[in-house]
C-alpha positions in Angstrom: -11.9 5.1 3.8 -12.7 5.5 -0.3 -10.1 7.6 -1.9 -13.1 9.0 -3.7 -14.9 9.8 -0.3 -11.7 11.2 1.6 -9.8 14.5 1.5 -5.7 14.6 2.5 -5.5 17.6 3.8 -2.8 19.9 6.2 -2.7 23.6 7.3 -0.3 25.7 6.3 1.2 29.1 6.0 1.3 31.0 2.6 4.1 33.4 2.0 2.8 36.8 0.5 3.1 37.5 -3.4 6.9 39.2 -2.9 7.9 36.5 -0.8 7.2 34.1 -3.2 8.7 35.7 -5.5 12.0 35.6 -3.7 11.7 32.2 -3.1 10.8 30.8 -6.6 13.9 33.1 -8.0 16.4 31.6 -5.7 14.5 28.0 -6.5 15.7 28.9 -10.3 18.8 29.5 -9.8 19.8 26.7 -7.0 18.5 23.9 -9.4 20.4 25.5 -12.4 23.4 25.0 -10.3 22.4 21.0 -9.8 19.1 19.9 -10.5 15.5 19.5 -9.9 12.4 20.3 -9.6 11.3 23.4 -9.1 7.7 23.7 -6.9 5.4 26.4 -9.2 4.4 29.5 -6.9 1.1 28.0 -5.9 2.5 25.1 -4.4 5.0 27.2 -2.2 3.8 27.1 1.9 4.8 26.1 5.3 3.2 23.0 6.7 1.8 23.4 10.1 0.3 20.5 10.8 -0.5 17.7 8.3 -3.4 15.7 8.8 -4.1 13.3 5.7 -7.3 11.7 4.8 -10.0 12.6 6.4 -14.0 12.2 5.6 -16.1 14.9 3.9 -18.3 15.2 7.5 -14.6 15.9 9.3 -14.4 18.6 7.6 -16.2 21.2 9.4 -14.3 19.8 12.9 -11.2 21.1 11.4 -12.4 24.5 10.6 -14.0 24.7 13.9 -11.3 23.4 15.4 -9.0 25.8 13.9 -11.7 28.9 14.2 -11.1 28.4 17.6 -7.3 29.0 17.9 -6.2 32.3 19.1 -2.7 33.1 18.0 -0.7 36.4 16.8 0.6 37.5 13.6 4.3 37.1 13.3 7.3 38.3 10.9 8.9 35.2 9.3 12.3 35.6 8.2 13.5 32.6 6.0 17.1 32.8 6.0 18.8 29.3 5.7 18.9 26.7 3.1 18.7 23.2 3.6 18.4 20.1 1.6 17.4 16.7 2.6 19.2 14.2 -0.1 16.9 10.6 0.7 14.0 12.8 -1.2 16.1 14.9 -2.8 13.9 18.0 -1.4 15.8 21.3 -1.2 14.2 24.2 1.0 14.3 27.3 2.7 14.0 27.5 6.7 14.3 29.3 9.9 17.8 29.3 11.3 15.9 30.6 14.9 11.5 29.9 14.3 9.8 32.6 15.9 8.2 31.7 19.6 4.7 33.0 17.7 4.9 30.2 14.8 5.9 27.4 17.4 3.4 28.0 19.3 0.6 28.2 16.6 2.1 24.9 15.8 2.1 23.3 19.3 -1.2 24.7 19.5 -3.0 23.6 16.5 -1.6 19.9 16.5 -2.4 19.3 20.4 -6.0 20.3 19.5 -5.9 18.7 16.5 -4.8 15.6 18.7 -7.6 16.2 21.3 -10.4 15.9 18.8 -8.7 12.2 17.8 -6.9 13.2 14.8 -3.4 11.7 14.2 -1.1 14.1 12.8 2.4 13.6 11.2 4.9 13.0 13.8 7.2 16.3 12.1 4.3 18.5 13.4 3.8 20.8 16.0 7.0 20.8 18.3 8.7 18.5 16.5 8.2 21.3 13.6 11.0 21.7 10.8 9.8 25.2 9.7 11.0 25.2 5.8 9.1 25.8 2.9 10.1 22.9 -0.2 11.9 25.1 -3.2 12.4 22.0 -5.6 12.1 18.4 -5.5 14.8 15.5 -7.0 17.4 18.4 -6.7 20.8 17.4 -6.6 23.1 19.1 -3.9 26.8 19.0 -3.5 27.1 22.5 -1.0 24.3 25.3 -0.3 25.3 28.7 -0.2 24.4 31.1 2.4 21.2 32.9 2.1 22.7 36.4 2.5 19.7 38.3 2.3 17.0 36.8 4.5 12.9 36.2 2.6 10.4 37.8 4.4 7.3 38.1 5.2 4.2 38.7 7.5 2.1 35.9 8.7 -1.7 37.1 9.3 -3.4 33.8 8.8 -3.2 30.4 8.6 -5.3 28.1 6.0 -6.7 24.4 6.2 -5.9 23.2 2.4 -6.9 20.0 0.9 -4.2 18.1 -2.1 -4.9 16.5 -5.4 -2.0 14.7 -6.3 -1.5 14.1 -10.0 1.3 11.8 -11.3 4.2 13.8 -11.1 3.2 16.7 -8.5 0.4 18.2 -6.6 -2.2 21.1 -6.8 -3.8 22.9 -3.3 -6.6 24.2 -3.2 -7.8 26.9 0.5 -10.7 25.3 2.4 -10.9 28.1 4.3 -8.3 30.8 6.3 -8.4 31.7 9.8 -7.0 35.0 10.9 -4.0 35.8 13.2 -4.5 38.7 15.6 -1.9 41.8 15.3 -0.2 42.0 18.8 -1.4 45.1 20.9 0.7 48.0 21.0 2.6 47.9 24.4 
């Protein structure tokens, strides 16, 4: 498949505006401490499935596929650092994912499966719930995160990448909406 004629692609939550915020200030000042890169506030989300290169007529089998996904809303609580020296990629995680996001996850990649796509292995189950806070960082110890981020997740989003020499830009295909759990 031409580069030219292919989209990389993944879904992905996006952590509201004051999440983000949260995030990209304790980005700051964990690489001030050591080192890095920090990821800008558009690039900041949480992979759910990553599906690479796909055609321009695939396209629409994703958002259908994806359309077709019932799941409920969920609270997210990132509240555990972690950092991953071979890439040098620093993040924020889940100590305990919520049942909700795993199985939006297990969901989405077994149909994603069904329909022939192959996904990244670290999808679905084998999920590592963390959003990336800075890239070639430097650790030596992580603090605690004393004060979890949080957020609510109401949808989920199919997102294409354009990867430029030193990082990468995202840009929403389209969002799919989670349904608020009824009231028991």
């Amino acid at each position: 498949m031409s580069e030219a004629h292919s989209h990389r692609v993944f879904f992905a939550l996006w952590p509201d505006h004051e999440a983000s915020s949260h995030l990209l200030a304790l980005a700051h000042e964990l690489t001030a401490r050591g080192g890095g890169r920090v990821m800008g506030p558009a690039a900041l989300h949480l992979t759910l499935a990553f599906v690479g290169s796909v055609t321009p007529t695939q396209l629409p089998q994703l958002g259908e596929i994806a359309a077709g996904i019932r799941a409920e809303a969920f609270d997210l609580s990132l509240d555990r650092l972690g950092f991953w020296p071979q890439r040098g990629i620093l993040w924020a995680g889940c100590r305990t994912p919520p049942e909700p996001l795993r199985r939006l996850a297990g969901v989405l990649v077994a149909d994603l499966r069904a329909a022939g796509f192959t996904i990244d292995h670290r999808s679905g189950a084998d999920l590592v719930p963390h959003i990336t806070l800075a890239r070639r960082a430097r650790c030596g110890s992580l603090p605690r995160l004393e004060t979890p981020i949080l957020w609510r997740a109401s949808e989920f989003a199919l997102v294409e990448t354009h990867l430029h020499p030193s990082s990468a830009s995202y840009k929403t295909l389209a969002s799919f909406p989670l349904a608020e759990p009824k009231a028991v």
